[in-house]
Structure formats: C-alpha cells, structure tokens
N, C-alpha and C positions, 0 to 999 in steps of 0.2 A: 501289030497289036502292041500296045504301049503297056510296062511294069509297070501300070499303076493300080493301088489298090480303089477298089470302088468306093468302101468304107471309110477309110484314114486318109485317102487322095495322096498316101506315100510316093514318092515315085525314086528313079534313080537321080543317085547323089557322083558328085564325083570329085580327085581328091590324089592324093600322090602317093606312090609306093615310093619309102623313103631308105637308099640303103646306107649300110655302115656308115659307106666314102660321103654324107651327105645328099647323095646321085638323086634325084626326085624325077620321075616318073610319070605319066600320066593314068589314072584307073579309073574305072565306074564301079558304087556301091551299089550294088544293088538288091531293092525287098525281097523278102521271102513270100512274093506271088503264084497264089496258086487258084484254078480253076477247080470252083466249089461250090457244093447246092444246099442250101438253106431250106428246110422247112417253114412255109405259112399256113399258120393252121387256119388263118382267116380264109385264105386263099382255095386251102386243103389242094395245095399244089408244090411241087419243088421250086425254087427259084435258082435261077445257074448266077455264079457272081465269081470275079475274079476278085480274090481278097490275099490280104495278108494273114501270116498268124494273129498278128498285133490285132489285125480287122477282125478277125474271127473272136479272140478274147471281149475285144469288146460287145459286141455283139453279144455275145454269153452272155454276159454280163451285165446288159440291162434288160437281158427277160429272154431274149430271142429277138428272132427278125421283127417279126407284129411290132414289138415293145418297140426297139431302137427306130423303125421305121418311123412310127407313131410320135416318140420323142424328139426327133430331131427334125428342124428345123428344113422346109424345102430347098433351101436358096444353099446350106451344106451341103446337098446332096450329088452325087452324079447323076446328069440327065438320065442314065438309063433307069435308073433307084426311082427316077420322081412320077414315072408313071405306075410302077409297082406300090408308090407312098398311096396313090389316089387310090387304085382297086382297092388296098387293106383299108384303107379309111372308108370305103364305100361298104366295103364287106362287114367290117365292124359294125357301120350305120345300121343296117339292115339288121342284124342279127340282136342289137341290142330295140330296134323298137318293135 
C-alpha cells in the first residue's frame, strides 16, 4: 500500500540527511498518512479514506466530504474518490428533485 494521500495525492519525498562533516545521506520524507472515515451525509454512510492531516484540513474546509467532493473537479481526483464523487452526486440529485 503506497503513503499516498487520496485527497492532496502527497506522497513520499526524498532528500539527504546532511551531517556537520558535510556527510549526505540518503532518506525518505514521508506524509502524515493515516487510515480515516469521513462522514456523507448524502450517502448517510462512513467513507474509509487514507488521508493526510493536510487532506483532512482541507476537507474541513470546504464543508465536508459532500462539498469537497462536489467541488472538485473528476480528472483531480483518485480513481477510488471518482466512484464515491458519482453516488454523492446521484444522491444529491434525488434528494433535491
């Protein structure tokens, strides 16, 4: 399973541990990935998501899952997101006519 986040598509960096003597190194940065379940209220179901914190603020941020889903763009998204983007757009459809 790959440190990528599903939201921000973060993934590992990588970069030199650099000492006193000039000595460089080789290291991997790697996100603050974690296994986490989102709330859709369209859905009225949990959604599991490996995200960053950074993915999670955002998130927040533009309303919740529903919103972020809704506003962003398919072709952004990670394959797994783009069948959860349809249901919520389907589920909004319905509910709003």
């Amino acid at each position: 399973m790959s440190r990528r986040c599903m939201i921000t598509g973060k993934g590992a960096m990588t970069g030199h541990n650099v000492s006193h003597a000039q000595n460089k190194t080789k290291r991997r940065f790697l996100p603050n990935v974690q296994e986490s379940s989102l709330y859709s209220e369209a859905l009225s179901r949990w959604v599991k998501l490996r995200v960053s914190m950074h993915g999670l603020r955002t998130v927040e941020h533009m309303g919740g899952l529903d919103a972020y889903l809704t506003k962003t763009a398919k072709t952004k998204l990670d394959p797994k997101l783009r069948s959860v983007k349809v249901e919520v757009e389907k589920a909004l459809a319905t509910k709003a006519a």
